[in-house]
N, C-alpha and C positions, 0 to 999 in steps of 0.2 A: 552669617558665618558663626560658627557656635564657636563660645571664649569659653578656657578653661576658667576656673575658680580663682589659680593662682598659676604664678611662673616660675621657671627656675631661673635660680639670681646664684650667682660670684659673693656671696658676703663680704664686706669688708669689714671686721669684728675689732680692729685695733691695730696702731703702728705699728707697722712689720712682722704683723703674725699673718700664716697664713689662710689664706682666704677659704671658706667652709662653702658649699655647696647646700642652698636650702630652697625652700619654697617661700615665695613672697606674695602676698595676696594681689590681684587684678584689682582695681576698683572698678564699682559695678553702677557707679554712675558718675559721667562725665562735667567736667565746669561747663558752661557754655564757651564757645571757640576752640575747645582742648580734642585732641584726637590719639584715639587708640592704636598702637600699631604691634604687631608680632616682630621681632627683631630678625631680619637676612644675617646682619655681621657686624660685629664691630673689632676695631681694631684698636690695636692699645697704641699712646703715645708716651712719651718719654714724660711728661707730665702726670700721666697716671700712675706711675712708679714714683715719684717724687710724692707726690700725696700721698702712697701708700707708705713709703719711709719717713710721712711727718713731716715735709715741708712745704706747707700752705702759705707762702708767700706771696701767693700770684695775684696779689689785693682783694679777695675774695676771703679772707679773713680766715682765723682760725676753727676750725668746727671738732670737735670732739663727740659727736654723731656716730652712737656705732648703735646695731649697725648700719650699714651704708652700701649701695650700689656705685663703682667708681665707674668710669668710662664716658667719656663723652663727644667718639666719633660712631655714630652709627647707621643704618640704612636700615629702615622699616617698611612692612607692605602694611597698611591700612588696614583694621580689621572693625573700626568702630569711628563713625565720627561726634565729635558732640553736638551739638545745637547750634545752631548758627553756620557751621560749616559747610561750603558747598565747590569751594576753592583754592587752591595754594595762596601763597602770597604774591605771585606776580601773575594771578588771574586766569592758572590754569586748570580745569574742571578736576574736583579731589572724588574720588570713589574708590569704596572698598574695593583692595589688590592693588593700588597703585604702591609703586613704593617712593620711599621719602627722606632726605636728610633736613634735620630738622635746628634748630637753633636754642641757645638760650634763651631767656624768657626778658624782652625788653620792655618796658613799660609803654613808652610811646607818650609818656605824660608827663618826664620829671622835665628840668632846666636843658641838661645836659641832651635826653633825647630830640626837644622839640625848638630850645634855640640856637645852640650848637650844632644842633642834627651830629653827634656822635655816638650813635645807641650805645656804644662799647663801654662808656664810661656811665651809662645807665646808672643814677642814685638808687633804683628798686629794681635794678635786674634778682633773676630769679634763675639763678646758677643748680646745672643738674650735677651732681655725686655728695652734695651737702647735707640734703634731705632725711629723716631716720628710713630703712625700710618698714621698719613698721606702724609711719604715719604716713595718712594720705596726703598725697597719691601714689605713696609706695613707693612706684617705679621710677627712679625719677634717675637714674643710670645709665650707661648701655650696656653692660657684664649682665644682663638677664633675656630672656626667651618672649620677653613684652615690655615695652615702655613707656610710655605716657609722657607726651606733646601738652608743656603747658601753653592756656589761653595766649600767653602773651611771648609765643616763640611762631619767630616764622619757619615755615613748611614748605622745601623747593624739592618736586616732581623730580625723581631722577630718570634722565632721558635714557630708553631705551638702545641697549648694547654697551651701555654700561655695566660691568659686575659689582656686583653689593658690596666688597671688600675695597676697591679702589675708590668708588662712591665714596664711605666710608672715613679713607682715609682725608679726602678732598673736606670733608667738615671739620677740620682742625686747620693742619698745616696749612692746606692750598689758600682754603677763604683768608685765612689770616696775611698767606704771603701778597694774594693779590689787592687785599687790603695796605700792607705796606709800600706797593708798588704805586700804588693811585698816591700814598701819604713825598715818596719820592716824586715824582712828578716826570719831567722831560729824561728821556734816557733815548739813545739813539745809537751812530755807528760810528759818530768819532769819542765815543764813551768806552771807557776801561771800567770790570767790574769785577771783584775780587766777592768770595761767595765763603762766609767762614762755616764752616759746619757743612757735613755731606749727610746728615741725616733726611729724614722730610722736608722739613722747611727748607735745607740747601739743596734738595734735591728738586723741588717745587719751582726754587726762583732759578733753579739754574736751565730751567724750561724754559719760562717767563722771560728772563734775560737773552737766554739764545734766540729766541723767537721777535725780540726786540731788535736783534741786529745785533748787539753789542761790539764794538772792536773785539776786544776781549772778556771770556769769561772764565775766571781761575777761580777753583776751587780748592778751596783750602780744608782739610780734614781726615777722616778714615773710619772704616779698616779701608782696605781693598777693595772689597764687594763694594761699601757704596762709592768708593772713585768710577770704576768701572761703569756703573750705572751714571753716574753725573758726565763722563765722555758720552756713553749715548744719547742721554738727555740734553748736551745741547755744548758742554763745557768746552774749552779752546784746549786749558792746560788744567793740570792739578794737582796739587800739591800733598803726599803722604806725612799728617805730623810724626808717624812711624819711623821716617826715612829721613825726616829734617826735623827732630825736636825738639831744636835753637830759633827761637822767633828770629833771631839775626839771620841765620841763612835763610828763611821764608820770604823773608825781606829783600835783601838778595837779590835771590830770583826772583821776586815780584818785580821789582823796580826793576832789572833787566826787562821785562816783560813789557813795561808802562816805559820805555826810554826814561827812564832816571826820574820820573818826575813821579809817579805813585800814582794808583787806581783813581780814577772820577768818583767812583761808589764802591762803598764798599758797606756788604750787610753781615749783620753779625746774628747769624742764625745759630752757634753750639750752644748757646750755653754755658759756656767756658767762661771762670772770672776772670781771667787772664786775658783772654779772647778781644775784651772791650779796647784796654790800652796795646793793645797791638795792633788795632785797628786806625786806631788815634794814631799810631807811630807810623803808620805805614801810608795813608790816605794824603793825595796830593794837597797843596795849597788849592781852598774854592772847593775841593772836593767834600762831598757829603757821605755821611754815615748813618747808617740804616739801623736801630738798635731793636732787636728783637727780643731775640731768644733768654736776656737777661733777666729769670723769674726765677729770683734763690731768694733771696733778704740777704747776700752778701753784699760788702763792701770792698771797692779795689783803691789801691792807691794811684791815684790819679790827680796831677795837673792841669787846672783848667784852663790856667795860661795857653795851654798848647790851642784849646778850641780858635782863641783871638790872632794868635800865632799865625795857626794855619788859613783863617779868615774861612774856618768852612762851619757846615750847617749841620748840626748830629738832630736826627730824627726819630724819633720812640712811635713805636706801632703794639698795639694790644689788641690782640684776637680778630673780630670783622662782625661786620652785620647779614643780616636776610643777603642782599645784594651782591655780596661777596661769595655765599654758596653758591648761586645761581649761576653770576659767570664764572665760578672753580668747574662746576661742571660742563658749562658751554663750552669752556676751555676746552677740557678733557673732549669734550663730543669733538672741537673742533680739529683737535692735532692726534686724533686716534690712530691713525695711519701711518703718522710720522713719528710718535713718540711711543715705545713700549711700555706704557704705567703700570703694567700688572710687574715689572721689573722690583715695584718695590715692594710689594706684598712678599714677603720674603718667607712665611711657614703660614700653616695651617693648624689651629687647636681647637679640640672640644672645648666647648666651656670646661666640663670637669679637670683639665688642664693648666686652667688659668696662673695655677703656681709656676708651673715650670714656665708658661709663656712670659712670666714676669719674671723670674730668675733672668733668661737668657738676656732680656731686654737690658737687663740693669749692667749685664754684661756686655753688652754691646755685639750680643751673638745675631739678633736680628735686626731688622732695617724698621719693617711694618709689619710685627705679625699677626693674624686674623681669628679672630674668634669663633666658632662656628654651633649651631642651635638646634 
């Protein structure tokens, strides 16, 4: 397959300016275990706008890297492999044209990888949009036309009839949710589930959840569009913060919902600083709390009294491993019929767009929107 020289990249040039349109060199030779791929799609996450406005809190450190390739959900076809490569990570045959969502770069050798087995919390991961473009290996984003697969990131085949944009979006949110789902543990049908946030991650568990059985599954968030989408997807009830923008009346009718007694689980996928203690407020005695989405460097006021209080269990999930893309997309292959997932791909942009697909994001005009090469 003949590689161009270089690709076209999304610049990230500095906080909140907007992104230029340039060419970024290919590297024209591979690490051993690293793999070349030409980029299908990548889709932006609500995360990628927070980096690009300067807030790198997500423990991944400060970087002042410009410039830089941001994005880090993407779907690649193979166009080179390095040395040593002859298969995915879970043993399935790799050759050029296949396509691939692929992973951060986990070491597999520090404390935290090999006797915790937590690669997420990796001492020497090897995090993609941090990197300059113009050291190798360049590409090391998804906002470009090629990316580069380091040695130490796993690589899961996406199964055919899947489209490269929902793939895509399944490398962020979904790994991550099904990752916090394994971190929850028993969940079943005399379970109440209260879902904060209706973006991707609320929109992902509120799959996962309905397909668990849940008693109930209420989701709490907006605009419109994605409620609507979270009833298809699996949701019992939902809650407009539009329509109810007093955490007391959410409450309310939640606990109407739960007979008096508050949600078994409750996950706290917005984002919201507020989001956390209204979680704590509302969550039964014994009941456990799912903390996700809380990646600002904010502080809330918060009583901790309340955790001994209520005798429940608040649990912290950050990002997922190899294993967790694999069955994000097994998922997906498996409820394709039942669940509409192209619902959340909400627009379609050229790269040379990328401004305006970040503007609407930051606005809350889109759900997933998709990049196109």
């Amino acid at each position: 397959m003949s590689i161009p020289k270089t690709a076209k990249a999304a610049l990230m040039v500095g906080y909140k300016k907007p992104f230029e349109i340039g060419e970024v060199k290919i590297p024209d030779t591979l690490e051993y275990n690293s793999v070349l791929v030409k980029t299908n799609s990548a889709t932006i996450c609500a995360s990628d706008v927070h980096l690009w406005e300067g807030d790198e809190a997500g423990g991944f450190g400060d970087s002042n890297s410009f410039p830089r390739i941001l994005g880090h959900e993407m779907t690649g076809s193979v166009v080179a492999l390095g040395p040593g490569v002859s298969k995915d990570s879970v043993g399935q045959p790799l050759k050029e044209g296949d396509r691939i969502v692929w992973t951060h770069g986990f070491c597999g050798q520090c404390y935290n990888c090999v006797v915790e087995r937590t690669a997420t919390n990796c001492l020497s991961r090897r995090n993609y949009m941090f990197g300059r473009a113009t050291e190798y290996p360049y590409l090391v984003g998804g906002f470009a036309s090629y990316g580069y697969v380091y040695p130490t990131s796993g690589r899961i085949k996406v199964p055919d009839g899947i489209p490269d944009e929902i793939a895509s979006a399944s490398a962020c949110a979904f790994r991550t949710v099904i990752s916090a789902f394994d971190r929850l543990g028993d969940l079943d049908d005399r379970h109440s589930v209260v879902i904060q946030g209706a973006g991707p991650l609320g929109l992902f568990a509120t799959a996962i959840a309905g397909r668990k059985a849940a008693h109930n599954v209420i989701v709490v968030g907006g605009p419109k569009r994605r409620l609507e989408i979270a009833k298809r997807w699996g949701a019992t009830h939902t809650i407009d913060i539009n329509e109810h923008p007093d955490p007391k009346d959410r409450k309310e009718i939640i606990m109407g919902l739960t007979d008096n007694l508050g949600p078994d689980v409750v996950f706290e996928l917005s984002g919201v600083l507020a989001a956390f203690t209204e979680g704590m407020d509302m969550i039964r005695k014994g009941g456990r709390y799912v903390v996700v989405g809380q990646i600002h460097g904010k502080t809330a006021p918060f009583n901790p009294s309340l955790i001994v209080a209520k005798h429940c269990t608040v649990i912290g999930n950050m990002s997922g491993v190899t294993e967790h893309y694999y069955r994000a997309l097994q998922f997906m292959k498996n409820h394709w019929d039942t669940i509409p997932w192209m619902d959340m791909i909400s627009n379609h942009y050229p790269l040379e767009q990328i401004n305006v697909a970040m503007d609407k994001m930051k606005k809350w005009e889109e759900v997933k929107p998709a990049l196109t090469f």
